[in-house]
N, C-alpha and C positions, 0 to 999 in steps of 0.2 A: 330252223330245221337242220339237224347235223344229215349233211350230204355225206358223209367218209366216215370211218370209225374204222381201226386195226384191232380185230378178235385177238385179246392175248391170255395164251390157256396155260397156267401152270404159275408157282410161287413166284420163282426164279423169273421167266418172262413181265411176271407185275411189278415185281420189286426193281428190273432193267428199266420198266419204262417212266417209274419213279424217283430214277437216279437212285437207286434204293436210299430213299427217305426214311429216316428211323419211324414214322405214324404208320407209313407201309407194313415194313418189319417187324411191331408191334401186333397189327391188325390181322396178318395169316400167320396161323400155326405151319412151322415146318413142317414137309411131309405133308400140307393136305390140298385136295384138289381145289382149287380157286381158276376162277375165269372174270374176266374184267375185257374191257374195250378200252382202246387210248384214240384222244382225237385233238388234232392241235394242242399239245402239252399238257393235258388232261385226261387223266387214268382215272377211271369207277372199276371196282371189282369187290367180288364176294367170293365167299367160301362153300361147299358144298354143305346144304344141312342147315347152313347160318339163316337168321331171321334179318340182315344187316345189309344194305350195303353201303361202302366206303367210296372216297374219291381225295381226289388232288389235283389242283390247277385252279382252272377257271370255274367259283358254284352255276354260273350259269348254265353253261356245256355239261358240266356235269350231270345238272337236273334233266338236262335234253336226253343224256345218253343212258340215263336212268327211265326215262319212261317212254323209249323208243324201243326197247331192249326186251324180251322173252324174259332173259334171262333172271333180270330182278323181277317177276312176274311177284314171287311173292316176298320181296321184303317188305317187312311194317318199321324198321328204323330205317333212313338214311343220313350217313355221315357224312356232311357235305364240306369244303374251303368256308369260310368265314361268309354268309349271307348277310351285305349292306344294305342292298334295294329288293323292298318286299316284293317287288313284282316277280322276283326269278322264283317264290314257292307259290305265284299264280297258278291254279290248276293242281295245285297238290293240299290234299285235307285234312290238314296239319294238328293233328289230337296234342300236339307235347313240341315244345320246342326250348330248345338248351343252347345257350352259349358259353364254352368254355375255351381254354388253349390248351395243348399238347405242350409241355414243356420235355427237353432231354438236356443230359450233357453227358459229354465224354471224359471227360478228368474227372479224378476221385474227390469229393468235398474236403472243404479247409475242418483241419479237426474240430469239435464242438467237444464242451466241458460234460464227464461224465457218459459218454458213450459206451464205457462198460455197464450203464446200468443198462442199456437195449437189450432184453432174452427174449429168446423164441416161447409164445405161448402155444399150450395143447388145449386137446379139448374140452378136459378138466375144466379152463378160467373161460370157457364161453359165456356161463354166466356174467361174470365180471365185466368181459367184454361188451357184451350186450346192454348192463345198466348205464356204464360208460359212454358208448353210442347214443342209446335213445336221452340222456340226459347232457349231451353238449352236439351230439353232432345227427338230431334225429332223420334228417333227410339223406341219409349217407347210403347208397347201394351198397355197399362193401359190408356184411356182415356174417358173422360166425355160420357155419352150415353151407356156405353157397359155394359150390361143387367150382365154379369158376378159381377160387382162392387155393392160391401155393400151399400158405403159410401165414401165422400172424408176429409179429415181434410188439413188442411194452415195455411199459417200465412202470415200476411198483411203489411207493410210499410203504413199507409198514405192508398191509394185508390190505393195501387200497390202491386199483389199476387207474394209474394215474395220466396214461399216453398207450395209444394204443395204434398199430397200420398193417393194414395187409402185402402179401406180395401178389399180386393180380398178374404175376408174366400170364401172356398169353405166347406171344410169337420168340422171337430168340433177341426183345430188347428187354428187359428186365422192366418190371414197371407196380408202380408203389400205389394203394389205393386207400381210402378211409381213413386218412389220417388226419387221428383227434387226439385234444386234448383237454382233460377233463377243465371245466370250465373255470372254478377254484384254483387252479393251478396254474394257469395263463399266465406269461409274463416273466416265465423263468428260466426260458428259452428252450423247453422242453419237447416243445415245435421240432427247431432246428436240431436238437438231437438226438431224436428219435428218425428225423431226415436221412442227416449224416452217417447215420450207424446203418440205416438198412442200405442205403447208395452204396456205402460199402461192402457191405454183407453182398448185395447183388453184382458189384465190379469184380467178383470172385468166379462169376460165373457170363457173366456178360459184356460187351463191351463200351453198349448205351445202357443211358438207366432213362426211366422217365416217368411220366405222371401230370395228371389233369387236373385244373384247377379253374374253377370259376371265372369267367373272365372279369366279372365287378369287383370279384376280388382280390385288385391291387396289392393291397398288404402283404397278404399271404404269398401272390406272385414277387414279390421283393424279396422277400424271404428266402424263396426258391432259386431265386435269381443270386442272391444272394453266398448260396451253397453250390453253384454253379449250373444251375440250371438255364443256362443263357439260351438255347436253341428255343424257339417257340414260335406253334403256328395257329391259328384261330382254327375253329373247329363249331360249324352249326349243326347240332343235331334234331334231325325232326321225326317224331312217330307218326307215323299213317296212321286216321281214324280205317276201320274196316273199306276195303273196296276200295281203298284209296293209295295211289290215284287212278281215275279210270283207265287212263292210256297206258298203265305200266304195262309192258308186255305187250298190248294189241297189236300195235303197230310192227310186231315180227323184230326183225334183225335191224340195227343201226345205220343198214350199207355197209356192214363187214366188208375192209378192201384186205384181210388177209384171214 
């Protein structure tokens, strides 16, 4: 039972008691109201409006400070530190669960071959887009239309979209999403340079860049690792079936001591 929790209200305050961590940075948009609790080196906090909430530190405390809290009365995601022992989502009714990592880095990537072929697409090649997706990367949340997306960057063969990623910034770290490559095509390191070109394109405007990647997906993580993506933290995500969990919120305030 968390005895203590510090109510911390406002971007600025969440991202202080995160050591402003780039996943923090990523997860509130400047400018919006967010409210979170910190308790023994463990922050939860959400955004006003948002269906989500987020944490850092311990998943255990987290889960506690999550469903002691009003506040997330109703989120149906929470994005939790790395879940080892299934006992910490005891009591929570877990419709969807995801392990992936949060990868950043701060230096610009080592140049890749052909990075002038990266152009920004509109929304003319949503098509293109879209046959591209459901034919190598069908399980990918990132696609054409979704109000979330910046922008998309590709790269073309001839009149055939052959690499295709999104820019998903949401907060002030720049952040790369749905990145495919048509399945024929693998192997030619068109990965790595459709990576490289947007990392860049985004170090023009930001000063992290980052991006989320499967955690069984080793390879891929190398890769990114590879192009400097060294910062990375595990990341369990789990959806609430409805009504779930029951204690979210019941229980009032945390013991707010500020």
């Amino acid at each position: 039972m968390i005895t203590e929790a510090t109510l911390v209200s406002g971007r600025e305050p969440i991202l202080a008691a995160t050591d402003w961590h780039p996943y923090a940075r990523h997860s509130i948009k400047p400018d919006t109201d967010a409210t979170g609790l910190h308790s023994a080196g463990t922050t939860v906090w959400t955004s006003s409006g948002s269906p989500s909430g987020y944490a850092l530190g311990d998943p255990r405390r987290a889960v506690e400070l999550f469903t002691t809290s009003a506040m997330f009365r109703s989120a149906d995601w929470l994005h939790l530190p790395r879940v080892t022992d299934p006992a910490v989502l005891d009591g929570l009714r877990v419709s969807q669960r995801d392990e992936w990592d949060f990868l950043w880095t701060a230096e610009q990537p080592p140049q890749q071959p052909d990075e002038d072929l990266v152009v920004p697409l509109t929304d003319a090649d949503h098509p293109a887009m879209t046959a591209l997706i459901d034919a190598s990367f069908p399980t990918s949340t990132a696609r054409p239309g979704d109000p979330r997306i910046r922008g998309w960057y590709g790269i073309w063969s001839g009149d055939r979209l052959v690499a295709c990623g999104a820019d998903r910034t949401h907060g002030d770290v720049g952040f790369l999403a749905g990145l495919v490559v048509s399945d024929r095509d693998r192997g030619r390191g068109l990965g790595a340079t459709l990576t490289s070109a947007m990392t860049r394109r985004m170090f023009e405007r930001y000063d992290r860049v980052a991006l989320g990647v499967w955690t069984h997906n080793e390879r891929v993580t190398r890769l990114y690792q590879r192009l400097g993506y060294t910062g990375r933290v595990g990341r369990t995500s789990v959806r609430l079936s409805a009504g779930s969990p029951e204690s979210v919120g019941s229980a009032g305030s945390a013991g707010c001591a500020g």
